[in-house]
N, C-alpha and C positions, 0 to 999 in steps of 0.2 A: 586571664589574669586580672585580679581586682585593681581597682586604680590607686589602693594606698600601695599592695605590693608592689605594682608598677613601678611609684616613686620611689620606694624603698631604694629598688633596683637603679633607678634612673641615679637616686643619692649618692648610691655605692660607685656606680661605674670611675667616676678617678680615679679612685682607690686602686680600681682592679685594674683601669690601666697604667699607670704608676707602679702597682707589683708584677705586669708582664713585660712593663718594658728595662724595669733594673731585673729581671731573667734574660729578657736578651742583652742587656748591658754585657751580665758578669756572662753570656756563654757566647755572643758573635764579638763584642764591643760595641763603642758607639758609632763609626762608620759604617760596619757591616749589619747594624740596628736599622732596618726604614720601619714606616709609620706601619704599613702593612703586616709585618711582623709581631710588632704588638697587637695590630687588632688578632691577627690570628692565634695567638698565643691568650690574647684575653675575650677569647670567644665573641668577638663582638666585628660588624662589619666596618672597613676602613674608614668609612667619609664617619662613621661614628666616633670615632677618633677626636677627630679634626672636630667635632661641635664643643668639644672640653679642651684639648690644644691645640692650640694653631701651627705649631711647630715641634721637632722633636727634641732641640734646646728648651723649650718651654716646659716638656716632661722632664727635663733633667731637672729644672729648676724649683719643679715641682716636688720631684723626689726628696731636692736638697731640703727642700722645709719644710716637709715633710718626714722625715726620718732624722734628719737633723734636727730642723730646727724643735722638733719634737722635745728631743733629747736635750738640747738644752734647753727647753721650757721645764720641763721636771727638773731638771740641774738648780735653776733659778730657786724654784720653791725648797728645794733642798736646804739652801742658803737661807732661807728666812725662818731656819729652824735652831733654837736654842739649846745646840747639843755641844757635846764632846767633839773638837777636832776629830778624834780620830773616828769617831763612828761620821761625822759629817764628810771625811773623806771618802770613808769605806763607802756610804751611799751613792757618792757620786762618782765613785768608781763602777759599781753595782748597775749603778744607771747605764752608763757608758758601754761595759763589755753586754750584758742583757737586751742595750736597743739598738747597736750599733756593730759591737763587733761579732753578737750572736744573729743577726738578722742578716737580709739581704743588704743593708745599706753598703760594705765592702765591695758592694760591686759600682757603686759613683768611686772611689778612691781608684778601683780598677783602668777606670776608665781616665781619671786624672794623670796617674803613674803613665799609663800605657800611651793615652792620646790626646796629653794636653798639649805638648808644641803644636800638634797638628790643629787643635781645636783651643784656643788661647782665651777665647769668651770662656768658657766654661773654668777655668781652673781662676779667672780674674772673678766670675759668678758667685767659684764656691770660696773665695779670699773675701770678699766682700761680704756674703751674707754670713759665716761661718766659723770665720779664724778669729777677730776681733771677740767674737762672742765668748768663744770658747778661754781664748786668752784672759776675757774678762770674769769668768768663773771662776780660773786658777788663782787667779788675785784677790779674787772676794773671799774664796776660802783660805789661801794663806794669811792672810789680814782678819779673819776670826779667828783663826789658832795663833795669832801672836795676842790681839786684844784678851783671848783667855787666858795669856802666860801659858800657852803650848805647844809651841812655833816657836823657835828661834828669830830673833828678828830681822836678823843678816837674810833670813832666805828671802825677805822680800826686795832684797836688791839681786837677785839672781836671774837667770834667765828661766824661768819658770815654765817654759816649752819642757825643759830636762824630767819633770814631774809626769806628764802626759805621754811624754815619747813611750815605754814600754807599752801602751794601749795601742798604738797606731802602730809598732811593731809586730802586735796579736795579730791585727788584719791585714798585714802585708806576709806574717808566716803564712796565716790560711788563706791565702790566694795565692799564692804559690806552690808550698808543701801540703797543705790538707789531705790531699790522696794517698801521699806516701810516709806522710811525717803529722797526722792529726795533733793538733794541741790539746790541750786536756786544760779547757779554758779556766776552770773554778782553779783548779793547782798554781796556774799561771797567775789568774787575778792575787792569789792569798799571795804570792813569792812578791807582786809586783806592790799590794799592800805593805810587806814586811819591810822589803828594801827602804820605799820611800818614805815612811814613818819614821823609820829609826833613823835617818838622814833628818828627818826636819823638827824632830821631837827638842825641848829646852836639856 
């Protein structure tokens, strides 16, 4: 192997471990996840692991900001674009269900739902790096659709979680029902566009 593809490889390897170890998130959990799992699951030998995390909170944390915080770095420039409410929401709706509820990222919320009493770092982790953020995008974008006169201006005294929740219900139906009850996610995002537009429109 040449020594640039070497590095390529060497560059890539969080990546790949970070995408084997939210596979075993969403199929053992995070207790029944060890370090070993991942490396086998990311073709790679254990103590190899351990030279990019030190710990398997560490990959979670990784995951989180990486698939998160991702998503809301695109969210962010979304916001610095001089559009229509309603298309600046549609995008970052669009962002939202495409890198978040269509990927593997459902399986960190799996693991929150299922085993955060048990594991209370992790769920204070992802409050901390995650919720503030998120809450701070819903409020940037309603405060551009009122400054356009396209937003009602009362909704910016509401509780603006209420906006977001139908998104966070997508990935709690597919981790649950997907096998037996598939969502038919673009149907869903258009209903969940419709709904909340015509609630927040002047």
């Amino acid at each position: 192997m040449s020594e640039s593809r070497r590095r390529r490889r060497k560059d890539a390897r969080p990546e790949e471990i970070i995408d084997a170890a939210l596979a075993e998130f969403a199929e053992m959990g995070f207790a029944g996840t060890s370090m070993g799992r991942i490396a086998a699951r990311a073709g790679i030998a254990r103590p190899t692991v351990y030279l990019y995390f030190e710990t398997k909170d560490a990959i979670f944390e990784a995951a989180v900001a990486d698939r998160m915080g991702g998503t809301v770095a695109r969210a962010q420039d979304i916001l610095t674009r001089d559009i229509p409410f309603d298309t600046l929401f549609t995008q970052l709706l669009e962002n939202y269900y495409t890198h978040v509820v269509g990927s593997d990222a459902p399986a960190l919320f799996r693991v929150l739902i299922a085993e955060g009493r048990r594991f209370p770092g992790l769920v204070t982790l992802f409050s901390e790096r995650m919720l503030g953020a998120i809450e701070d995008v819903l409020h940037k974008a309603i405060a551009h659709g009122i400054a356009r006169g396209e937003v009602r201006p009362e909704v910016a005294t509401l509780d603006l979680r209420v906006v977001f929740a139908p998104a966070v219900m997508a990935m709690i139906w597919g981790l649950i029902f997907d096998e037996v009850a598939p969502l038919d996610r673009s149907r869903y995002m258009r209903s969940h566009l419709d709904i909340i537009l015509r609630g927040l429109r002047v």
